[in-house]
C-alpha positions in Angstrom: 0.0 0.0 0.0 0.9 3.4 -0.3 -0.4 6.4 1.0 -2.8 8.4 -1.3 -2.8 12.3 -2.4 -5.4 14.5 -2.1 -7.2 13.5 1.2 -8.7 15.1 4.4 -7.9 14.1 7.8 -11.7 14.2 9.9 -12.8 13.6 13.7 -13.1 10.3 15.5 -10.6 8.8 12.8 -12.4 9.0 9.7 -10.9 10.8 6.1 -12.2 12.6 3.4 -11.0 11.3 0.1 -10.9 14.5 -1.9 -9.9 13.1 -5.2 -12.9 12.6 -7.0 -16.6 14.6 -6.7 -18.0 12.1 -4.6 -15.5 13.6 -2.0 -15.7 9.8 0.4 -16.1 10.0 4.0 -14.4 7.0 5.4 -14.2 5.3 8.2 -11.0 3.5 9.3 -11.2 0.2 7.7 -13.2 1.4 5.1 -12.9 2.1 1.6 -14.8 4.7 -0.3 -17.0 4.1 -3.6 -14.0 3.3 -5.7 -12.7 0.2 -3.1 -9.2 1.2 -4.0 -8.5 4.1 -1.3 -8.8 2.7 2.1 -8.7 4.3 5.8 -5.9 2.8 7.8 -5.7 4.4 11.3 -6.7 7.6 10.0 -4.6 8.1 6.7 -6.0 6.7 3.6 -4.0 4.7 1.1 -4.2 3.3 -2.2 -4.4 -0.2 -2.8 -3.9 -0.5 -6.4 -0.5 1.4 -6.7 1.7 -0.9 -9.0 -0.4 -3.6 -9.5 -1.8 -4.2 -13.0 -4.8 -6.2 -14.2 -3.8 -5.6 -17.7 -0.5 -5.1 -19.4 -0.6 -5.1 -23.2 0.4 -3.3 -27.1 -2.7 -1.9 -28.6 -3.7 0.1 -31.8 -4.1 3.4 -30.4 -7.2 3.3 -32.6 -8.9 0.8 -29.8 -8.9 3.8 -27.1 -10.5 5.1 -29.2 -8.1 7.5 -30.8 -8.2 8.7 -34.6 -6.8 11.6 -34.2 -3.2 10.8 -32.3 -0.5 9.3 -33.9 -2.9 6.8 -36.3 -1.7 3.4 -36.8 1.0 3.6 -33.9 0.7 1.2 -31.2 1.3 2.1 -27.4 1.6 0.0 -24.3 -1.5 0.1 -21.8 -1.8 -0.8 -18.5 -5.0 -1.0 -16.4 -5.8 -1.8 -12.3 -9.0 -2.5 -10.1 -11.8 -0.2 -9.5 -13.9 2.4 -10.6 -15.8 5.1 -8.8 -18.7 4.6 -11.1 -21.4 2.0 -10.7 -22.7 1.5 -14.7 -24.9 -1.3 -14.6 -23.7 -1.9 -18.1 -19.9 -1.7 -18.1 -18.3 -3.9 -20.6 -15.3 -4.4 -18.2 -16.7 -4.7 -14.6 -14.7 -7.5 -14.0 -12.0 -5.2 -13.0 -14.3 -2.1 -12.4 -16.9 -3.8 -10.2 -15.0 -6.3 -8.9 -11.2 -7.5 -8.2 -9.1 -9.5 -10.6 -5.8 -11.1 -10.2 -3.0 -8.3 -11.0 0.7 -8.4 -11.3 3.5 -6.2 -10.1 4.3 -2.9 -12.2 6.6 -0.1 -11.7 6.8 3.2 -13.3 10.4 2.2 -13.9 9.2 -0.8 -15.6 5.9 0.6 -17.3 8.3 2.9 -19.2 11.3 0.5 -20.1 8.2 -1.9 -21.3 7.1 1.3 -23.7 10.2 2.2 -25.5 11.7 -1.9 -25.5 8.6 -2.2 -27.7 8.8 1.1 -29.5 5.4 2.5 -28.3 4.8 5.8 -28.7 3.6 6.2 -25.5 1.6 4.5 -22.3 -2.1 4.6 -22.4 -4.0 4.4 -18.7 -7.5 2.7 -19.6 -9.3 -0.5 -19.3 -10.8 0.5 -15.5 -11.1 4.2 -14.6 -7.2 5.4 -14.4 -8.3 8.5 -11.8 -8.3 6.2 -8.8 -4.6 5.2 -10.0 -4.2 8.3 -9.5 -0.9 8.2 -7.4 0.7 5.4 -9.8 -0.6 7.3 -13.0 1.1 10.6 -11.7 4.2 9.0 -11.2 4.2 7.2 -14.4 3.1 9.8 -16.4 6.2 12.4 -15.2 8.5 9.6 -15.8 7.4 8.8 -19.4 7.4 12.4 -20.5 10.8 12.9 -19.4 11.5 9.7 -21.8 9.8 12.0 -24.4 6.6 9.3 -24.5 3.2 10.6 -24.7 0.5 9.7 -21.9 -3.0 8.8 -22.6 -6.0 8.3 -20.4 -9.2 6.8 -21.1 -11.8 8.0 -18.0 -15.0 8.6 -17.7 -13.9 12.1 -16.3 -14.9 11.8 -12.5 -12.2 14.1 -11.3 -11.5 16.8 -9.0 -10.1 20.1 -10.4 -6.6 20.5 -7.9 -6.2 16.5 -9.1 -6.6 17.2 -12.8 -4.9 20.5 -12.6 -1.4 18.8 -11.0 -1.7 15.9 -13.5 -2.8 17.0 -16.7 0.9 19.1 -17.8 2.3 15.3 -18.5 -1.0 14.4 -20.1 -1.2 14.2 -24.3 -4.4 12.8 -25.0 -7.6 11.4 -23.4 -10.7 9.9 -24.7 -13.4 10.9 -22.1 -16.8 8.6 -21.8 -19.4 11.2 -21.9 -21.9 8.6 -21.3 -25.1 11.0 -21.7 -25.9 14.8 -22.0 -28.7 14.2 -19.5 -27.9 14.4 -15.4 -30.8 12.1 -14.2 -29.0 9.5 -16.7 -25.4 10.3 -14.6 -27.5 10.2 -11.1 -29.8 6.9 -12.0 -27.1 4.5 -13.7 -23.8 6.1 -13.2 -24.7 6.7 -9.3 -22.6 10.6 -10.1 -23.1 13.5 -11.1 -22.6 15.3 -14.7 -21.5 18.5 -14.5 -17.8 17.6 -13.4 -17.3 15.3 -16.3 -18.6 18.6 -18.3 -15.9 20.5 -16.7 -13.1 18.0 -16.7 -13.5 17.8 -20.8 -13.3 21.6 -20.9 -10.3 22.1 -19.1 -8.4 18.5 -20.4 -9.2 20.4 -23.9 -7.3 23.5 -23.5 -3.9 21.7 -23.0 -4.5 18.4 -24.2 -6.5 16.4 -27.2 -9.5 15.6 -25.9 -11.5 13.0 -27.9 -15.3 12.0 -26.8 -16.9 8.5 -26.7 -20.8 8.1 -26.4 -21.9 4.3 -25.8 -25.5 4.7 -27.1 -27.8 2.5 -25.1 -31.4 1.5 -26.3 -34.1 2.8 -24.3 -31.8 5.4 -21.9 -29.8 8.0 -23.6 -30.3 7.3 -27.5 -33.2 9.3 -28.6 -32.6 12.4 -31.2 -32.5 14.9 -28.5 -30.1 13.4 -26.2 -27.6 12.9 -29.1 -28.5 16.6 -30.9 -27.9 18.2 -27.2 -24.7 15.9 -26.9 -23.3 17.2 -30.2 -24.1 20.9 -29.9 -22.5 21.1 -26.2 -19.6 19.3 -27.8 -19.3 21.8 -30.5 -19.9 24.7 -28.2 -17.5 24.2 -25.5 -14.8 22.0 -27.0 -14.8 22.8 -30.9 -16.4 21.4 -33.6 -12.8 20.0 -34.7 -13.3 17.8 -31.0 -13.9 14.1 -32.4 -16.6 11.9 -31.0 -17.2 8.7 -31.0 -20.8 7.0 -30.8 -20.2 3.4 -29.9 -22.4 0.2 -30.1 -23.7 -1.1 -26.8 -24.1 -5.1 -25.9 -26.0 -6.4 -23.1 -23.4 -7.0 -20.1 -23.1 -6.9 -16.7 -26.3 -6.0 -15.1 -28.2 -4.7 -18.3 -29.8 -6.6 -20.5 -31.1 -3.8 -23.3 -31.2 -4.8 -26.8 -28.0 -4.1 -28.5 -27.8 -0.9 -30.4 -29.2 -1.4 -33.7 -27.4 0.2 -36.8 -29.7 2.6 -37.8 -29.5 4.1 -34.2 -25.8 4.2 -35.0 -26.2 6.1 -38.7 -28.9 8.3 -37.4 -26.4 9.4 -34.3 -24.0 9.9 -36.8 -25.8 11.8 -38.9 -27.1 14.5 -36.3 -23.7 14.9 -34.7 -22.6 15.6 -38.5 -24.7 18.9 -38.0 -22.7 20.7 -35.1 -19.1 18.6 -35.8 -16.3 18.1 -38.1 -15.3 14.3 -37.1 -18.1 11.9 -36.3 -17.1 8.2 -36.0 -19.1 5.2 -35.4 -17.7 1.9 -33.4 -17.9 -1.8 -32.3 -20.6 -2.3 -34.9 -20.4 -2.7 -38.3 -21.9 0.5 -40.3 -21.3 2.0 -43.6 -20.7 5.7 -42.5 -18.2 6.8 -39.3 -15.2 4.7 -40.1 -12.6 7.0 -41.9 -11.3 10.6 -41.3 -12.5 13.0 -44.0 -11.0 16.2 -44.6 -13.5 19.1 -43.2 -13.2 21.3 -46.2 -12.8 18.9 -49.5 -14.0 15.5 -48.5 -10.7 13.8 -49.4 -10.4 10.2 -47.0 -7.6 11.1 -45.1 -7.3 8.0 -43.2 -9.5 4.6 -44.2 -10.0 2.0 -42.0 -11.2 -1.3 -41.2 -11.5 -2.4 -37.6 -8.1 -1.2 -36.1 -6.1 -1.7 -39.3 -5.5 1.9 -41.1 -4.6 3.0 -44.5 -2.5 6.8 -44.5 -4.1 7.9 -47.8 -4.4 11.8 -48.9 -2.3 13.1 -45.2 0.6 14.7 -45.1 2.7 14.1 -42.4 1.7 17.2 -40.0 -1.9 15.9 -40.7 -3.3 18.2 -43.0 -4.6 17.0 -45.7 -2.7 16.2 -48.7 -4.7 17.6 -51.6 -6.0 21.3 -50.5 -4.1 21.8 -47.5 -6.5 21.8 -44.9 -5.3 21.5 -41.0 -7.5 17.9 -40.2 -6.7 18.5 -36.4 -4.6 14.8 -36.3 -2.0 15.0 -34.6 0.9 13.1 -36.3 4.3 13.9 -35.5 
């Protein structure tokens, strides 16, 4: 164990974690919402730092990224725990629930990147907040390597936290799981307007990229995605890419899965308020390649997580009229 950042020391033993908006009160013994941050004796510590659920190479594509180095791969590493409570997560194996993990080091992490020529380490599978101290850590150490640092979260962050870690952060695909706060407060058990404010202020110094699983029945009518779209466009750029991704049954939902036409309709009304639309984990006709904004050219074409460079240049503007795409390349 090691002893966490950003906590509050209470009467009668008990600590407030002060990491996240749900702002735990804990009670020695106790963890908080996340199960990862534990009072011992009146301090609260971490029990995830260094150990890994998940250690592996992936397309950068699978965070989802299109718009950072396309076609690299870069190593990613994942723990326990998630202060979220989605009845429908796709991993809460390791969010909900504890999985066997294996020793990691920031040392190591970054000696693992550059042996296999990453071009970076991505922080995803669970929510990489709660890793907060090991994430940190890593992250400083990797950018001195001159490696990039990704996360994939959901967002759930307190400003002072984001503020300290965000100067070593590249990139981050954030879940906005819905534009509408009883969907946050019914399913996700949080609350929406700090996710709101986390993707603002990750987007002035960082990409910011936005995935939307659209579920049947709770957050995929015209309205939720047309509000979802136009607050993107509004308060991150129209250039900000997003996502809209498939949903399965898992965990404890049992929805329909997302049908196409959900999918192309989504896709279609985002295309009203944003640049870069993209459709995943289902396959559609529309939202798989990058198109350049001003003369349609395909920039980048791809199939699954293999990608073809076609009319880019290398600073990732486009090849034929010039336009700047917003990809970051080089």
């Amino acid at each position: 164990m090691k002893e966490a950042l950003f906590y509050k020391k209470l009467e009668s033993g008990k600590v407030q974690c002060v990491l996240c908006p749900h702002n735990c009160s804990i009670a020695t013994g106790k963890t908080g919402i996340c199960r990862q941050r534990k009072n011992v004796n009146g301090s609260l510590y971490t029990l995830i730092y260094g150990n890994a659920t998940s250690v592996a190479m992936d397309p950068i594509e699978k965070k989802p990224l299109y718009h950072f180095f396309p076609g690299s791969q870069i190593l990613s590493l994942g723990t326990n725990g998630c202060n979220f409570s989605c009845p429908f997560c796709q991993n809460w194996h390791i969010s909900q629930e504890n999985a066997d993990t294996e020793p990691v080091s920031p040392e190591q992490a970054v000696a693992l990147a550059e042996n296999h020529h990453s071009v970076g380490i991505a922080y995803t599978y669970n929510e990489p907040f709660i890793w907060y101290e090991f994430v940190l850590k890593t992250a400083r150490l990797a950018s001195a390597h001159g490696l990039k640092n990704v996360l994939v979260s959901n967002g759930y962050v307190n400003p002072e936290p984001l503020r300290q870690l965000l100067p070593y952060i590249h990139a981050l695909n954030i879940d906005l799981k819905s534009i509408d706060e009883v969907f946050y407060k019914r399913l996700c058990k949080a609350k929406l307007a700090p996710v709101l404010e986390t993707c603002q202020t990750a987007s002035k110094t960082a990409l910011v990229e936005i995935t939307n699983l659209i579920i049947p029945g709770e957050n995929d009518s015209e309205r939720n995605i047309n509000d979802l779209s136009k607050w993107v466009s509004e308060n991150l750029g129209r250039h900000t890419p997003v996502h809209f991704s498939a949903y399965h049954p898992d965990y404890q939902m049992d929805n329909p899965s997302t049908p196409a036409k959900s999918l192309e309709s989504a896709y279609e009304t985002a295309r009203k308020y944003l640049d870069y639309v993209y459709v995943g984990n289902a396959s559609v006709k529309t939202g798989n390649d990058t198109l350049c904004v001003k003369c349609g050219s395909t920039l980048i074409a791809r199939k699954g997580y293999s990608i073809t460079i076609q009319d880019m240049s290398k600073n990732g503007c486009c090849a034929k009229c010039g336009t700047d795409n917003h990809v970051i390349s080089t």
